[in-house]
PyMOL Python script that loads the backbone (N, CA, C, O; Angstrom):
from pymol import cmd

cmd.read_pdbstr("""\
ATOM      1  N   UNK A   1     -40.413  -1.546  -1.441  1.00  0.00           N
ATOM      2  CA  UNK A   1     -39.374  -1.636  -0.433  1.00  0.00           C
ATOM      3  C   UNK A   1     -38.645  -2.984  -0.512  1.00  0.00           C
ATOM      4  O   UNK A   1     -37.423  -2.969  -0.660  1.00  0.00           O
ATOM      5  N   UNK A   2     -39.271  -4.092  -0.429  1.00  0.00           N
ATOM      6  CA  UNK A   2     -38.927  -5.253  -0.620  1.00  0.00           C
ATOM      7  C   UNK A   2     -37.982  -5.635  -1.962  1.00  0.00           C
ATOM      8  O   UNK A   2     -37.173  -6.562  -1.918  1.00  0.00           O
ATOM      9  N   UNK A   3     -38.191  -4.780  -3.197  1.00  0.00           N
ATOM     10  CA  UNK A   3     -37.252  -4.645  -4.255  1.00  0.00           C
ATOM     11  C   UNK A   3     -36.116  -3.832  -4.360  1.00  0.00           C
ATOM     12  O   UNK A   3     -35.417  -3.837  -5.373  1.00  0.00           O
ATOM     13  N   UNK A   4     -35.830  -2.973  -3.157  1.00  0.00           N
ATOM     14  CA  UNK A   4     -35.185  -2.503  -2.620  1.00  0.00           C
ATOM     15  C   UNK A   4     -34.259  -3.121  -1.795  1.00  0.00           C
ATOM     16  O   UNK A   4     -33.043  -3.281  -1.905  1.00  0.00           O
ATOM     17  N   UNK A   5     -34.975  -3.403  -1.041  1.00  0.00           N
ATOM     18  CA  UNK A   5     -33.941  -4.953  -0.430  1.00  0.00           C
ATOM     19  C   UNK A   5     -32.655  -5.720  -0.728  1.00  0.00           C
ATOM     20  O   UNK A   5     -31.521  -5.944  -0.306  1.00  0.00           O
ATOM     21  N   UNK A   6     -33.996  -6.133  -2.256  1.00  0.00           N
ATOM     22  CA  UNK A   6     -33.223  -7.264  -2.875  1.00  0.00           C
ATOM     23  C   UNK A   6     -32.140  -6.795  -3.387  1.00  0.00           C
ATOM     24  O   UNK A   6     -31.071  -7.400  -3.304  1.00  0.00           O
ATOM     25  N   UNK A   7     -32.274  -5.709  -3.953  1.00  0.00           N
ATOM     26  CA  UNK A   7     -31.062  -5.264  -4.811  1.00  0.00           C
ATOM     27  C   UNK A   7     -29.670  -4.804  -3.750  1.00  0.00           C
ATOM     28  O   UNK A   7     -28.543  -4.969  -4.217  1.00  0.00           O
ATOM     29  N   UNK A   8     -29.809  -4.275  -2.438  1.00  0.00           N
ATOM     30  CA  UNK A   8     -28.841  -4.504  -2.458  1.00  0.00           C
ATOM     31  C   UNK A   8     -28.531  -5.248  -1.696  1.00  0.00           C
ATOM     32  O   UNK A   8     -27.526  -4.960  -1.044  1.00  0.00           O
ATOM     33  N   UNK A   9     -29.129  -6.366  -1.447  1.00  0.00           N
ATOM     34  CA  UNK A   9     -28.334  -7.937  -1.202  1.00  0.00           C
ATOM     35  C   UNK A   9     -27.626  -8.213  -2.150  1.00  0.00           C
ATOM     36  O   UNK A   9     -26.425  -8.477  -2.083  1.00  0.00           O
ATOM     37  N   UNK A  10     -28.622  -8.162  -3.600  1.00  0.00           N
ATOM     38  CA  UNK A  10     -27.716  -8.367  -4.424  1.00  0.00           C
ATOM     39  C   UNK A  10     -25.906  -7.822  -4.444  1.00  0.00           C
ATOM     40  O   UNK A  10     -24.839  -8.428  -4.530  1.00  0.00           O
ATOM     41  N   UNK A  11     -26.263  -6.518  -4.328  1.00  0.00           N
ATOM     42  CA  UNK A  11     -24.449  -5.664  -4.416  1.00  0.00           C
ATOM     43  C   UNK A  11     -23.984  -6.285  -3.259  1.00  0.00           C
ATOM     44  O   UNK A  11     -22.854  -6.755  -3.390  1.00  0.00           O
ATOM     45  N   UNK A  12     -24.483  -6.430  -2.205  1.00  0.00           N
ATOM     46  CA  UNK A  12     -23.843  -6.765  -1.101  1.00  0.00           C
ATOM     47  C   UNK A  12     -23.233  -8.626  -1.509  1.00  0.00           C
ATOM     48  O   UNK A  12     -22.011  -8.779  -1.479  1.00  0.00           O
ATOM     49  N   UNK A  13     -23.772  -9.398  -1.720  1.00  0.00           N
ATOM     50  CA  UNK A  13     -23.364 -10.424  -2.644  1.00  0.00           C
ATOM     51  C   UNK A  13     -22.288 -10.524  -3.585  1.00  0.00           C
ATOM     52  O   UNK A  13     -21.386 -11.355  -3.475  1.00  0.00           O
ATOM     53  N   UNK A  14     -22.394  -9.515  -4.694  1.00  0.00           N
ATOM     54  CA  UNK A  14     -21.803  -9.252  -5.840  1.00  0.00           C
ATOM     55  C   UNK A  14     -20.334  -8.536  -4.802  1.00  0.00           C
ATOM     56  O   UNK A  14     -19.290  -9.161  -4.989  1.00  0.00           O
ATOM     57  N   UNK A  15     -20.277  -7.896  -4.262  1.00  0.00           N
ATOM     58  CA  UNK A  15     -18.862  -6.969  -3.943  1.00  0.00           C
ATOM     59  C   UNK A  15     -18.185  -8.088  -3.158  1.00  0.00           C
ATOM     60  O   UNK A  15     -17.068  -8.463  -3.512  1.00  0.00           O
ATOM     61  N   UNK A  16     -18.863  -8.700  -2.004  1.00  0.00           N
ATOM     62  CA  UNK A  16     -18.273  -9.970  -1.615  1.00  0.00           C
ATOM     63  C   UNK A  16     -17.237 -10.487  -1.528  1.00  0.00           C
ATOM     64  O   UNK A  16     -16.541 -10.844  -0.577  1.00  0.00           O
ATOM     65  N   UNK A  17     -17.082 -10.547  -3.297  1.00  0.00           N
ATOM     66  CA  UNK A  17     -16.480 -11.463  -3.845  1.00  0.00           C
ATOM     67  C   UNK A  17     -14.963 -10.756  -3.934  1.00  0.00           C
ATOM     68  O   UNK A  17     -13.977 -11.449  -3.683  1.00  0.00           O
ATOM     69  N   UNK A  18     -14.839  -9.531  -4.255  1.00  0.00           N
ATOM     70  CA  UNK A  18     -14.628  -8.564  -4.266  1.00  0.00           C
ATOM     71  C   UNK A  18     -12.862  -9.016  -3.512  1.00  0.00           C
ATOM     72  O   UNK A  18     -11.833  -9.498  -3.984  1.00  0.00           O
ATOM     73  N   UNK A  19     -13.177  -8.663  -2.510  1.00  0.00           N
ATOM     74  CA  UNK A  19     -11.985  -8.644  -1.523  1.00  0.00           C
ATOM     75  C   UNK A  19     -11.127  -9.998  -1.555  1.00  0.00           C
ATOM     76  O   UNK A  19      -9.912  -9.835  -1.665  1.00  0.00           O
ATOM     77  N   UNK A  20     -11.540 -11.143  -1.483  1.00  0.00           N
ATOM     78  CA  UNK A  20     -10.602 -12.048  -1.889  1.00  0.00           C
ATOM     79  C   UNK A  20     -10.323 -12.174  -2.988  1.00  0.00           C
ATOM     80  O   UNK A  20      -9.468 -13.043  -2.820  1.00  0.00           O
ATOM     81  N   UNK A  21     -10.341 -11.990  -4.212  1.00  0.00           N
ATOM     82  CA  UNK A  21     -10.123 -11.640  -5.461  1.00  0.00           C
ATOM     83  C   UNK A  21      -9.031 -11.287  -5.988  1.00  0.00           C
ATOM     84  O   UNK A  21      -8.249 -11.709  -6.840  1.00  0.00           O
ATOM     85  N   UNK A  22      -9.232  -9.686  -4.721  1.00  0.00           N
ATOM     86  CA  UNK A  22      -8.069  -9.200  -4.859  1.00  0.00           C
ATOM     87  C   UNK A  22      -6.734  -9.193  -4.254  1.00  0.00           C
ATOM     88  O   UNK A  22      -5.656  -8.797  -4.698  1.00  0.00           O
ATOM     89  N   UNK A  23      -7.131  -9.834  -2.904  1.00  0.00           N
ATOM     90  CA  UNK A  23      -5.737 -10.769  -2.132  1.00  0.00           C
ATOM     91  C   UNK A  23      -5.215 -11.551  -3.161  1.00  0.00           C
ATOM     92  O   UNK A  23      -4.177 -11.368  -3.796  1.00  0.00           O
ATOM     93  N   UNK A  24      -5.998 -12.396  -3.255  1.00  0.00           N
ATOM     94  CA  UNK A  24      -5.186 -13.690  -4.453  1.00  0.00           C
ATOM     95  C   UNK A  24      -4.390 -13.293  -5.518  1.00  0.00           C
ATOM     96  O   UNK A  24      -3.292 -13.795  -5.758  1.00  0.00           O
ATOM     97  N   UNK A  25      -4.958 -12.321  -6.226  1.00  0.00           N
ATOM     98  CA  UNK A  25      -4.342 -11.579  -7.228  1.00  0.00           C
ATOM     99  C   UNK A  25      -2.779 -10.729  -6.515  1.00  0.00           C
ATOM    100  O   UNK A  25      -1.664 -11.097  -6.886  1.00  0.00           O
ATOM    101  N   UNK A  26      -2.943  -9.744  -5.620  1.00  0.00           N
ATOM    102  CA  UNK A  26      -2.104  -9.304  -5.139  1.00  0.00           C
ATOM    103  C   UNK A  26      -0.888 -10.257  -4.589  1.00  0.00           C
ATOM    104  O   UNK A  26       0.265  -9.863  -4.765  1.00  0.00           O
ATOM    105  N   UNK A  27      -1.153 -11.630  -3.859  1.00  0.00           N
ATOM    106  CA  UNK A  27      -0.315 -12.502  -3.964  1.00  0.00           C
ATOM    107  C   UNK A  27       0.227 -13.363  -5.023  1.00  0.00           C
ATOM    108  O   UNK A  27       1.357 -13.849  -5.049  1.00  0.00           O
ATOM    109  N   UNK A  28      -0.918 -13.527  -6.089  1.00  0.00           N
ATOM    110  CA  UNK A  28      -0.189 -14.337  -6.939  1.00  0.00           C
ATOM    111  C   UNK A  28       1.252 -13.162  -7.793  1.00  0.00           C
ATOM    112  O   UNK A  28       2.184 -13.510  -8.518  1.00  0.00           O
ATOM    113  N   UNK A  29       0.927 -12.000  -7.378  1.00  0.00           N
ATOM    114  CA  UNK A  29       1.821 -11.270  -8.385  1.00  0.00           C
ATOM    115  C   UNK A  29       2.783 -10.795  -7.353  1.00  0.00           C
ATOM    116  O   UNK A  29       3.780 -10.215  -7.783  1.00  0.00           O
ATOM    117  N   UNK A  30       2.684 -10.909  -6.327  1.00  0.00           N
ATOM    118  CA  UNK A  30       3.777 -10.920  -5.303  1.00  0.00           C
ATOM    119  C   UNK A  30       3.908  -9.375  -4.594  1.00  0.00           C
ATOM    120  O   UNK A  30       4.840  -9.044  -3.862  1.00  0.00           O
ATOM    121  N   UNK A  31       3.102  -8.764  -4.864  1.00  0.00           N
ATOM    122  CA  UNK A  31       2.667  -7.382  -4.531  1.00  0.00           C
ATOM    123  C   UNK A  31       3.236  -6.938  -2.764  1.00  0.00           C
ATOM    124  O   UNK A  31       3.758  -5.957  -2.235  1.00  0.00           O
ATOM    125  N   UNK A  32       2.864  -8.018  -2.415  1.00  0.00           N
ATOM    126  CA  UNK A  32       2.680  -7.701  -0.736  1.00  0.00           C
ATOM    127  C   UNK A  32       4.417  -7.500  -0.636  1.00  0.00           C
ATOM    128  O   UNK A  32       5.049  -6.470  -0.401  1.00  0.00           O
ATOM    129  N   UNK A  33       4.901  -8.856  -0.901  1.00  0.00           N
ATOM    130  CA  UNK A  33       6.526  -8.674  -0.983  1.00  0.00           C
ATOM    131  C   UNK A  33       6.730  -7.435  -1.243  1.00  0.00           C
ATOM    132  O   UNK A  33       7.367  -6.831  -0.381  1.00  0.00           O
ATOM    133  N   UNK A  34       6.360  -6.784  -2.255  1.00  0.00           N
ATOM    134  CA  UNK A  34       7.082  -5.836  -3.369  1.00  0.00           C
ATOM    135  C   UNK A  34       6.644  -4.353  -1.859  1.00  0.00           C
ATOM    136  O   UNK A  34       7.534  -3.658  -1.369  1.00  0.00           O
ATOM    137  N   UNK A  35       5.668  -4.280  -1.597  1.00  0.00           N
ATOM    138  CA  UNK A  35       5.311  -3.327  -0.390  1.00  0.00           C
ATOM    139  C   UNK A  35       5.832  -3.658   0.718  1.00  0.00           C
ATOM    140  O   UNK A  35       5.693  -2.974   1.732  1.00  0.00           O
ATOM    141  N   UNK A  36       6.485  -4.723   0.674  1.00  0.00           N
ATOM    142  CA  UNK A  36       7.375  -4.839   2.542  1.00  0.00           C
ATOM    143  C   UNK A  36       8.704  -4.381   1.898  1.00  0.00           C
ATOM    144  O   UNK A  36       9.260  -3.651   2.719  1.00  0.00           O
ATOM    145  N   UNK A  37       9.316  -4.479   0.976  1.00  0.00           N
ATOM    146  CA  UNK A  37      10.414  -4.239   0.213  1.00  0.00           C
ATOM    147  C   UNK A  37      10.482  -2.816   0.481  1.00  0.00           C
ATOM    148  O   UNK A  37      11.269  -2.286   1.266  1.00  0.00           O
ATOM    149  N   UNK A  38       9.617  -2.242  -0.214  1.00  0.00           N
ATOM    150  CA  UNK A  38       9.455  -0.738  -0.434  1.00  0.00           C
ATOM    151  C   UNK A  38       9.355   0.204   1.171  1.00  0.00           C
ATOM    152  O   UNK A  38      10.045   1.185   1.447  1.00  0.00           O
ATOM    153  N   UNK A  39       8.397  -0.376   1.974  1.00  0.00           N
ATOM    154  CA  UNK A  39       8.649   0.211   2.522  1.00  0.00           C
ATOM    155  C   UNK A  39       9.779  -0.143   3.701  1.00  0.00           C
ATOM    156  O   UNK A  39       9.859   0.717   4.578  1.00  0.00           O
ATOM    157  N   UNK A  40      10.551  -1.155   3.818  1.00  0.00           N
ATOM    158  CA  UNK A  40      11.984  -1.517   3.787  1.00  0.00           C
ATOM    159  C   UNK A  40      12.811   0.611   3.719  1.00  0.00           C
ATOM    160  O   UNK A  40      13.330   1.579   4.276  1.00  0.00           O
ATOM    161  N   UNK A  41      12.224  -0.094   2.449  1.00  0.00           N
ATOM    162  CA  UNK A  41      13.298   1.284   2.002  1.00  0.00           C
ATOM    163  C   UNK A  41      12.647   2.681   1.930  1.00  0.00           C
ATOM    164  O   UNK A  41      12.893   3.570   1.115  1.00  0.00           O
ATOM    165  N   UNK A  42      11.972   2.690   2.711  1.00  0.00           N
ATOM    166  CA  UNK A  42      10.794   4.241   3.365  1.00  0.00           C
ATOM    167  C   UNK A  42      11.431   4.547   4.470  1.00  0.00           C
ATOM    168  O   UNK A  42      11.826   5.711   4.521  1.00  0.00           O
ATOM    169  N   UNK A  43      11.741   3.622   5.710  1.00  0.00           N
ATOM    170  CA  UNK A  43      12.199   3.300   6.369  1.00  0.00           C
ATOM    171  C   UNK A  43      13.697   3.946   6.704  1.00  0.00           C
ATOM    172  O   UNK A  43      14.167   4.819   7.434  1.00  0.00           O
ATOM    173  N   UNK A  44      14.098   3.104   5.845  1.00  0.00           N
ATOM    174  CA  UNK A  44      15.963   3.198   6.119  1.00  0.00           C
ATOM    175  C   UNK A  44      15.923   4.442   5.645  1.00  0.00           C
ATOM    176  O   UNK A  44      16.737   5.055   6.336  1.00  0.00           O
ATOM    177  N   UNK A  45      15.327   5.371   4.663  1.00  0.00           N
ATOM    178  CA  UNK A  45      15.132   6.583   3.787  1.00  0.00           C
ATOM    179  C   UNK A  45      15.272   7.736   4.815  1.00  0.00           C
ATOM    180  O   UNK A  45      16.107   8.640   4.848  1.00  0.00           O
ATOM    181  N   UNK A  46      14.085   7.428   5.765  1.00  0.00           N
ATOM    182  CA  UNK A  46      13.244   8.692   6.996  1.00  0.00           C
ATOM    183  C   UNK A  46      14.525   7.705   8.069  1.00  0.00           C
ATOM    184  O   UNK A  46      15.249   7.617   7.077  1.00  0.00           O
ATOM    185  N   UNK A  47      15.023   7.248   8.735  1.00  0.00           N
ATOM    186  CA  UNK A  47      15.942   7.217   9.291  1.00  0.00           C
ATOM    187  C   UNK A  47      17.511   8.064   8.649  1.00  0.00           C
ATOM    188  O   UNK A  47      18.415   8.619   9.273  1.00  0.00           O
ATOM    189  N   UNK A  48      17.411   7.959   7.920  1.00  0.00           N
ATOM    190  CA  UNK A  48      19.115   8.706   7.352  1.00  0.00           C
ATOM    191  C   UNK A  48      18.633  10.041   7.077  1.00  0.00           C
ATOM    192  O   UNK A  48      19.405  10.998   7.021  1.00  0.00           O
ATOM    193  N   UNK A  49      17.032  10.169   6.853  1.00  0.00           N
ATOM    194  CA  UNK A  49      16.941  11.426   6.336  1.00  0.00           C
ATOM    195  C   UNK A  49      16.665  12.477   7.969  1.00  0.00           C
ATOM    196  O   UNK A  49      16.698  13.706   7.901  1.00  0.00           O
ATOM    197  N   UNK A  50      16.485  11.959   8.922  1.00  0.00           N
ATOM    198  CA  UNK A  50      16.329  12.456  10.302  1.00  0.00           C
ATOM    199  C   UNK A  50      17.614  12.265  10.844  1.00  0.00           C
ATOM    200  O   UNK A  50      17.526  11.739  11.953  1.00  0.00           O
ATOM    201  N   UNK A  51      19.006  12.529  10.427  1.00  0.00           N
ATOM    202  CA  UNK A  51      19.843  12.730  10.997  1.00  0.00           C
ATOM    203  C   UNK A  51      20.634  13.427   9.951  1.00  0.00           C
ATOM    204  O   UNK A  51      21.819  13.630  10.211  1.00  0.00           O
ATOM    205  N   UNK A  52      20.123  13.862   8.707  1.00  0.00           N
ATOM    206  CA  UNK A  52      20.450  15.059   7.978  1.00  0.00           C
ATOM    207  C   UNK A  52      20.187  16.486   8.050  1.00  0.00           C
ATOM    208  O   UNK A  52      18.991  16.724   7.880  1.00  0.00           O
ATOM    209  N   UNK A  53      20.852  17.436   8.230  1.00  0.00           N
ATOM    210  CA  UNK A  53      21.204  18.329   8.454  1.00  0.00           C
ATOM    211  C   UNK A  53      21.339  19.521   7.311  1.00  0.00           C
ATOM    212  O   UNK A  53      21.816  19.241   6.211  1.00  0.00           O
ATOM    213  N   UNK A  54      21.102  20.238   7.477  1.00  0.00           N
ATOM    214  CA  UNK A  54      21.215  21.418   6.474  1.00  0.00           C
ATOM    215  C   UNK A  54      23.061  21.462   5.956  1.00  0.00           C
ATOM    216  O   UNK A  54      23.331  21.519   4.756  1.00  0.00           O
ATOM    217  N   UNK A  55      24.103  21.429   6.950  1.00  0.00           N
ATOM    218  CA  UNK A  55      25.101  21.767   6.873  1.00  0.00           C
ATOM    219  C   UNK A  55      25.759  20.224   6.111  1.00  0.00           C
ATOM    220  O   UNK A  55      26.498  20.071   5.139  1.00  0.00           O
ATOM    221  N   UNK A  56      25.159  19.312   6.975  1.00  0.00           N
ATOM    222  CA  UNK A  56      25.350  17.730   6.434  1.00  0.00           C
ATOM    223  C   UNK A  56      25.181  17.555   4.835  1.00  0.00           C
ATOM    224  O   UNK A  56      26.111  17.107   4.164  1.00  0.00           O
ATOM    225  N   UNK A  57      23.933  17.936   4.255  1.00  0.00           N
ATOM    226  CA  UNK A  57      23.265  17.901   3.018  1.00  0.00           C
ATOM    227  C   UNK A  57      24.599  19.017   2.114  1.00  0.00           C
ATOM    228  O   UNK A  57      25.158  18.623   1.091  1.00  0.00           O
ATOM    229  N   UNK A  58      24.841  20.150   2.646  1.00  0.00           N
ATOM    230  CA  UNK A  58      25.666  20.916   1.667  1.00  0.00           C
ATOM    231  C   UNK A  58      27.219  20.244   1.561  1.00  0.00           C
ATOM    232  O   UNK A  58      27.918  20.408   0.562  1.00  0.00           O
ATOM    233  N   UNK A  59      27.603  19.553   2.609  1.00  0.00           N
ATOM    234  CA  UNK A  59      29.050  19.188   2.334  1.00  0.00           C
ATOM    235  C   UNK A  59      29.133  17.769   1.457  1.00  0.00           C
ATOM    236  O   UNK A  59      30.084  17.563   0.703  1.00  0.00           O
ATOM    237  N   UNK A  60      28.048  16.815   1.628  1.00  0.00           N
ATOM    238  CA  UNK A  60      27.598  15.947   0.962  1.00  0.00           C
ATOM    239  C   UNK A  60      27.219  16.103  -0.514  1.00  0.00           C
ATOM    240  O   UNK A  60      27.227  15.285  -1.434  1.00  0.00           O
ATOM    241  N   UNK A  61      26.961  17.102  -0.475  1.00  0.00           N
ATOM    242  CA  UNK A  61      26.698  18.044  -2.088  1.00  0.00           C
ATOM    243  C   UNK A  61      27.924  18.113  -2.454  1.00  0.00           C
ATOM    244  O   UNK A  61      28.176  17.474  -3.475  1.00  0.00           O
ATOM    245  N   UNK A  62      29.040  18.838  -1.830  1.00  0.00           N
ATOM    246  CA  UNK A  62      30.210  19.152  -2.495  1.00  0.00           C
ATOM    247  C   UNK A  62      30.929  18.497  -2.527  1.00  0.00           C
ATOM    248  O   UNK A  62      31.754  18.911  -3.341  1.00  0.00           O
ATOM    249  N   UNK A  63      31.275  17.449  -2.054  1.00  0.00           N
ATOM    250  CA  UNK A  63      31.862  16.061  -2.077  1.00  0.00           C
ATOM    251  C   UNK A  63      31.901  15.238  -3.600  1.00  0.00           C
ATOM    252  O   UNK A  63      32.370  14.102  -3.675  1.00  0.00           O
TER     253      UNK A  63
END
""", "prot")
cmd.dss("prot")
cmd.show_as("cartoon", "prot")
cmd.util.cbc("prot")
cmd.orient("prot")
């Protein structure tokens, strides 16, 4: 039981590390920006797309 334990202190140790790792990384590459950006434009997307219309969408087509 006791070697049981240990091991997963160990993982619990080892994963840890884990999560800041991957912040740092995600900031050094600018990621977070790149997901406020995006969904920026999720946003403005489902707003224009909730005041489109079936009849809206076809004349916009033929235009």
């Amino acid at each position: 039981m006791a070697e049981e334990e240990a091991c997963l202190f160990a993982m619990h140790l080892a994963s840890a590390s884990v999560l800041p790792m991957v912040l740092k990384l995600a900031i050094e590459l600018d990621l977070l920006e790149l997901i406020a950006t995006a969904w920026i434009a999720v946003l403005a997307f489902a707003g224009t797309a909730k005041n489109l219309t079936l009849g809206n969408l076809l004349v916009a087509l033929e235009e």
